[in-house]
C-alpha positions as semicolon CSV with decimal commas, in nm:
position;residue;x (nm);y (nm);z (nm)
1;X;0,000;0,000;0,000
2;X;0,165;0,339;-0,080
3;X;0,146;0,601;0,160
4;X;0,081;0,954;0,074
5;X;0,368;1,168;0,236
6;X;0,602;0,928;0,072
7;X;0,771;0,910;-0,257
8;X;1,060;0,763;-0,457
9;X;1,166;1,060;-0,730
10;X;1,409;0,997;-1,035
11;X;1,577;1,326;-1,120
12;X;1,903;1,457;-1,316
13;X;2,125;1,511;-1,073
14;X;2,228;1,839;-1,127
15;X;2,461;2,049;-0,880
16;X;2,406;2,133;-0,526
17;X;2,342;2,484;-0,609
18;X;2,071;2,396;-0,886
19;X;1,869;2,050;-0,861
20;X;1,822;1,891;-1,195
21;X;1,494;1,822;-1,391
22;X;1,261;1,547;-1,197
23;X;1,192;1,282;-1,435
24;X;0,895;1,147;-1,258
25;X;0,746;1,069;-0,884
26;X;0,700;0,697;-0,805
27;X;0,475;0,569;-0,473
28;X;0,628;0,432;-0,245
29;X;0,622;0,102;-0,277
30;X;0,841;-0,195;-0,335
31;X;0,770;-0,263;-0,733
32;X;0,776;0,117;-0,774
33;X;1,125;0,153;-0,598
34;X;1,271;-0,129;-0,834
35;X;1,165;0,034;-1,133
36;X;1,252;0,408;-1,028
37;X;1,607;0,222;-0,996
38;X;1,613;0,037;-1,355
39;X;1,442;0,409;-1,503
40;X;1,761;0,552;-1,342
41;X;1,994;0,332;-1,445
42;X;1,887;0,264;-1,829
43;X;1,846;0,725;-1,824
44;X;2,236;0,739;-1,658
45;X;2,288;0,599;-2,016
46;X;2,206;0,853;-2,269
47;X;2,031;1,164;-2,069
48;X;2,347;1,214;-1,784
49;X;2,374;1,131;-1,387
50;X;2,049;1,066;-1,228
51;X;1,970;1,024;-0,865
52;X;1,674;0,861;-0,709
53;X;1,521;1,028;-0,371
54;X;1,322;0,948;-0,117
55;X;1,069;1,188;-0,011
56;X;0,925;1,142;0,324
57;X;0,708;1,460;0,464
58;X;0,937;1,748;0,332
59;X;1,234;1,542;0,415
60;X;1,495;1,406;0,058
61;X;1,720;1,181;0,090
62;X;1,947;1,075;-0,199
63;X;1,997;0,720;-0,173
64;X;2,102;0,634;-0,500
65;X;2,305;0,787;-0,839
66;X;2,369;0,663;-1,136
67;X;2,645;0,797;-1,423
68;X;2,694;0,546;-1,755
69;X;2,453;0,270;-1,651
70;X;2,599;0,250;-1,343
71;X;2,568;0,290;-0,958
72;X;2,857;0,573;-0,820
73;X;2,969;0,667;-0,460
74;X;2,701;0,940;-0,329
75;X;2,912;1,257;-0,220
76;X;2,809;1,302;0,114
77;X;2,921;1,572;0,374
78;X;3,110;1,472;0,651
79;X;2,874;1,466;1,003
């Protein structure tokens, strides 16, 4: 069952100063999370790095990014 205040998003990944274009919003749910990761993946290919996020409430967190068909380190600050 997909819950409303939560999403899985596929988006370019752009730069930290500018977010990149959202491809499209998936629910959040287990067959839509595997195929927000294949869209990803097979987009990495020809349209640049994508990322896929998960929205909870107003919360994003970047959990995944692709570059050439395939999955790269995430950049993440140091906490």
């Amino acid at each position: 069952m997909a819950d409303a205040r939560r999403a899985y998003v596929v988006r370019d990944a752009g730069s930290p100063s500018r977010m990149g274009r959202v491809f499209k919003l998936y629910p959040y749910t287990l067959g839509a999370l595997l195929a927000a990761l294949d869209d990803a993946r097979f987009r990495s290919y020809t349209e640049g790095p994508q990322i896929v996020i998960r929205l909870e409430g107003t919360t994003r967190t970047v959990f995944r990014r692709y570059e050439g068909g395939r999955e790269v380190e995430i950049n993440r600050p140091d906490t």
